[in-house]
N, C-alpha and C positions, 0 to 999 in steps of 0.2 A: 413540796414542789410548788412553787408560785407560776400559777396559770391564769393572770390578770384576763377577767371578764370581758374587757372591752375591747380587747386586741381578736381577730382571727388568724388563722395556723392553719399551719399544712403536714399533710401526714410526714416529710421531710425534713418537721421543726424548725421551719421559718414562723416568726410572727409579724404580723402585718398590724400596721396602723394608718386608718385615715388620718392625714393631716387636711385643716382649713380651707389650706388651698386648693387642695385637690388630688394633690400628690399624696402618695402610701411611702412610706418609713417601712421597712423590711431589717429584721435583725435573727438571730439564734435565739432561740427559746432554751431557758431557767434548764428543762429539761436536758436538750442537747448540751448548752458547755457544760454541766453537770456529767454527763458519760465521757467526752472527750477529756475531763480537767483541765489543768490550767494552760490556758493557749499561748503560742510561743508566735504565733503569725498568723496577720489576719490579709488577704487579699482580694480584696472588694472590683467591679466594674466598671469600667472609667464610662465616665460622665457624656452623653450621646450618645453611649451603645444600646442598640435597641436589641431585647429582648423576646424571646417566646415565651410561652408560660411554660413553666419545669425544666426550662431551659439551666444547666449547670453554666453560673454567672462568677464564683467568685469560691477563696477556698478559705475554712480556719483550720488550722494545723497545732495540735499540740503534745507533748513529749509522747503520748502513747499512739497520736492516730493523726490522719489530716480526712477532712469532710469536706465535698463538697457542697455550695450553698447554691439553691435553684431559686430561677424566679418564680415567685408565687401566681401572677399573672403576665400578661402580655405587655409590653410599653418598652418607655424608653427610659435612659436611667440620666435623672436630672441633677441626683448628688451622691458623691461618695463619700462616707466616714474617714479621712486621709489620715485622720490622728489615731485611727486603728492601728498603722504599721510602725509608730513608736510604742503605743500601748495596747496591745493587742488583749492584755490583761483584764481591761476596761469591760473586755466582757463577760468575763466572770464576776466582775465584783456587779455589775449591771445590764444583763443582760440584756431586761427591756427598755434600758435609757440608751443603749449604745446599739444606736442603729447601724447597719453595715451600709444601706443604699437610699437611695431615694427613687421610686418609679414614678413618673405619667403615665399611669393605665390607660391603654389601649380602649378600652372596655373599661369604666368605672362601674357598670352594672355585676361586673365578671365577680368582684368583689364577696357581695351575698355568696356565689357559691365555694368561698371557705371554710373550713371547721370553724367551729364557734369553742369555746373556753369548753365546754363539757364534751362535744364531739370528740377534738382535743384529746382528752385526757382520757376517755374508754379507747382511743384511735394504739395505746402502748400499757396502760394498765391492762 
């Protein structure tokens, strides 16, 4: 199970990454499309819609199941992954490269309180 170190997660199996600018990158974790397999549709949060944190934002859906994706924090959502609902695929073969959203957290401090890569993984092992 690939649990990259530098990303934080949510007991819901969202991963989260700081980007430069300021904004967090939000995708499915290794773990989750791994239980769901291979996904047939992915539908992400159009771009302006502001968010609560755990708020259910967006769905991936595949031949056994469909999930809800929540937000991991509070903010507004500044980019959508749109090349998701041609290849929705994209996140099984990459999980952590194919992001679903992009947030402006509300709260960049809110951040620190996500599971960290070992919380994570005791959070389902």
């Amino acid at each position: 199970m690939n649990i990259p170190e530098s990303l934080k997660y949510t007991a819901s199996h969202e991963w989260v990454r700081a980007e430069p600018d300021g904004t967090l990158s939000i995708g499915i974790t290794d773990h989750a499309q791994d239980a769901l397999g291979e996904l047939v549709f992915v539908e992400v949060p159009e771009v302006g819609r502001k968010l609560r944190a755990e708020e259910a934002c967006g769905v991936v859906e595949s031949v056994k199941a469909a999930s809800d994706v929540y937000a991991p924090l509070a903010g507004e959502v500044v980019a959508a992954n749109k090349a998701l609902n041609d290849a929705p695929a994209a996140v099984n073969k990459d999980p952590y490269g194919a992001w679903l959203f992009r947030l402006q957290p509300a709260d960049p401090g809110a951040l620190a309180k996500l599971l960290d890569a070992a919380a994570y993984r005791k959070s389902f092992t």
